[in-house]
C-alpha positions in Angstrom: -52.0 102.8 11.5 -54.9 100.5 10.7 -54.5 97.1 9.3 -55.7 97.7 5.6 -55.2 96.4 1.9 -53.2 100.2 1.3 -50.3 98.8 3.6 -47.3 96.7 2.2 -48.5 92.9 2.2 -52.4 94.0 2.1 -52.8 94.4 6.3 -55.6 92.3 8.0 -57.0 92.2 4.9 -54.3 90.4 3.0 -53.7 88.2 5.8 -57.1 87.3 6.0 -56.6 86.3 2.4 -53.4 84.2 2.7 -55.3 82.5 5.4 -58.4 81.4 3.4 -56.2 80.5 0.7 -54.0 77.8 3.1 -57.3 76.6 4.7 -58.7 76.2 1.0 -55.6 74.8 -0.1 -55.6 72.4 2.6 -59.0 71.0 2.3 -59.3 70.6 -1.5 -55.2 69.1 -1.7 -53.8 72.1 -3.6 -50.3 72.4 -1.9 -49.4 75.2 -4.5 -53.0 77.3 -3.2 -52.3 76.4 1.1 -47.9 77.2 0.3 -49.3 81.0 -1.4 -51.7 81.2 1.6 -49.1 80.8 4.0 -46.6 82.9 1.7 -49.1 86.0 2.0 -49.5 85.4 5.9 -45.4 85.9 5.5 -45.5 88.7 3.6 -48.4 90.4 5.7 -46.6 89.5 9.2 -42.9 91.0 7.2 -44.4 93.8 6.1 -45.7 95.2 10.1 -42.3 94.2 10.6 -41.2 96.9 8.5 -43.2 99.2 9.4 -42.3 99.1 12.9 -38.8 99.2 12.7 -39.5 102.4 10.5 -41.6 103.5 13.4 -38.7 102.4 15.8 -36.3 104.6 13.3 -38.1 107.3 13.3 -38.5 107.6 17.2 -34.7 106.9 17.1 -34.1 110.0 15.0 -36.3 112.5 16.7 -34.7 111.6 19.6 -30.8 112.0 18.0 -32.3 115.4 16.8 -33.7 116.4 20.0 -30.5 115.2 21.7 -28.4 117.2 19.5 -30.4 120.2 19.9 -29.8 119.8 23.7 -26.5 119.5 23.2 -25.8 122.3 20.9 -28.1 124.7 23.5 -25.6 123.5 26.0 -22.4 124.5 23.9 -24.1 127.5 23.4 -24.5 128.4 27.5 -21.1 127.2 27.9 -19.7 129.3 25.3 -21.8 132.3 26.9 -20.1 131.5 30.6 -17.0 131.9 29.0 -17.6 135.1 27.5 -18.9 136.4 30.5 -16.4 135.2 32.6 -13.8 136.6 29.9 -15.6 140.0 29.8 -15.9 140.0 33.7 -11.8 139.1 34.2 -11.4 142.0 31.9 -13.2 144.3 33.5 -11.5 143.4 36.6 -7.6 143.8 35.1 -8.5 146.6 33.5 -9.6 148.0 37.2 -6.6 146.5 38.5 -4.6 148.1 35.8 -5.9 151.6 36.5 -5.3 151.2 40.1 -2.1 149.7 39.4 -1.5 152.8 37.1 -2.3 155.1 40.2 0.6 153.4 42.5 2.9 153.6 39.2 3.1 156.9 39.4 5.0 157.1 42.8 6.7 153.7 42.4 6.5 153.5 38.4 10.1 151.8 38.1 9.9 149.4 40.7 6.4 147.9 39.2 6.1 147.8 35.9 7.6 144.4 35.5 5.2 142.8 38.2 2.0 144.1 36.1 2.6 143.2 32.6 3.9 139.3 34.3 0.3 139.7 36.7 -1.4 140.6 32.9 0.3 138.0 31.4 -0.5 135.1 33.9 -4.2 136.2 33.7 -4.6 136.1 29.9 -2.5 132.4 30.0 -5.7 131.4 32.3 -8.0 132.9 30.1 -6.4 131.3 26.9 -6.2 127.9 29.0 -10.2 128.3 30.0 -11.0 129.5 26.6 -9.3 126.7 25.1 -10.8 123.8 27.8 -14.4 125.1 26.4 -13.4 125.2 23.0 -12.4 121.1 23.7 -15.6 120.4 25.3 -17.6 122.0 22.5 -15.4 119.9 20.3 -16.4 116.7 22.2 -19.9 117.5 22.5 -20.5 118.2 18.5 -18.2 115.1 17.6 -20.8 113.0 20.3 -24.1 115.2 18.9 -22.7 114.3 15.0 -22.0 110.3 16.7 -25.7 109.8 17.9 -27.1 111.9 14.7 -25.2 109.2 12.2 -26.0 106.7 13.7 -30.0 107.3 14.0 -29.1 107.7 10.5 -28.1 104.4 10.0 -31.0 102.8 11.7 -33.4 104.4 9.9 -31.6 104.1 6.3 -31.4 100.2 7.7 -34.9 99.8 8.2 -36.0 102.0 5.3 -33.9 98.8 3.4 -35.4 95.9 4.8 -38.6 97.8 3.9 -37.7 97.5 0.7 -36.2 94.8 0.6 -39.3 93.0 2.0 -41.5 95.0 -0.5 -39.4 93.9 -3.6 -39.5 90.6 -2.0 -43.2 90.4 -2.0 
């Protein structure tokens, strides 16, 4: 942005002003006219302030937002592994359990308890992997939802001294 009179404070402009006015003030003995000069320099100089941090809050957001998007792209691939992994371990038992069915057929007493405690040991590790991803999709949100509130919080904090500054002036 330009330093102009349609920024807070009146920009190079305004500041230009407070300046004549504390110079002019000055050299005629009018402390009132050289104290509003230098209040106007204030206001001018607060006012960039402002802006900048807004600028600062802005840049602080975009990035939050871009972080979280990253993130949430990440959960996302994870949660895709995991369902190809799933599918892929299913695919497998249920090759193992037709194979399995094959030998059961000569020896079908003997091994029917060792293949539903084989299927039941490989859908615990499932469950246990399905539940691991589910936690670190939990901890990446609650993180993603950490860094968006608080980008939130920096801008909603400058946007105030902004205003705060403006109602000042």
């Amino acid at each position: 942005m330009s330093d102009t009179t349609d920024q807070p404070g009146g920009g190079l402009l305004g500041k230009l002003k407070g300046k004549a006015k504390e110079i002019g003030g000055e050299v005629v003995g009018n402390d009132e006219l050289a104290a509003e000069g230098r209040l106007e320099q204030a206001t001018v100089d607060a006012a960039a302030e402002a802006q900048q941090r807004a600028r600062q809050a802005d840049v602080v957001t975009e990035q939050a937002e871009l972080e979280a998007a990253l993130e949430r792209n990440e959960i996302e691939a994870e949660r895709l592994r995991t369902e190809q992994l799933q599918d892929e371990r299913e695919a497998k038992l249920e090759a193992e359990r037709a194979a399995e069915e094959a030998r059961l057929e000569q020896q079908l007493d003997h091994r029917e308890d060792a293949i539903e405690q084989q299927a039941a040991r490989e859908q615990q590790a499932v469950a246990r992997e399905e539940l691991d991803a589910m936690s670190d999709r939990a901890k990446a949100e609650e993180e993603a939802a950490r860094v968006e509130a608080e980008a939130k919080a920096a801008k909603a904090a400058a946007e105030a001294l902004d205003d705060a500054q403006h109602d000042a002036g």
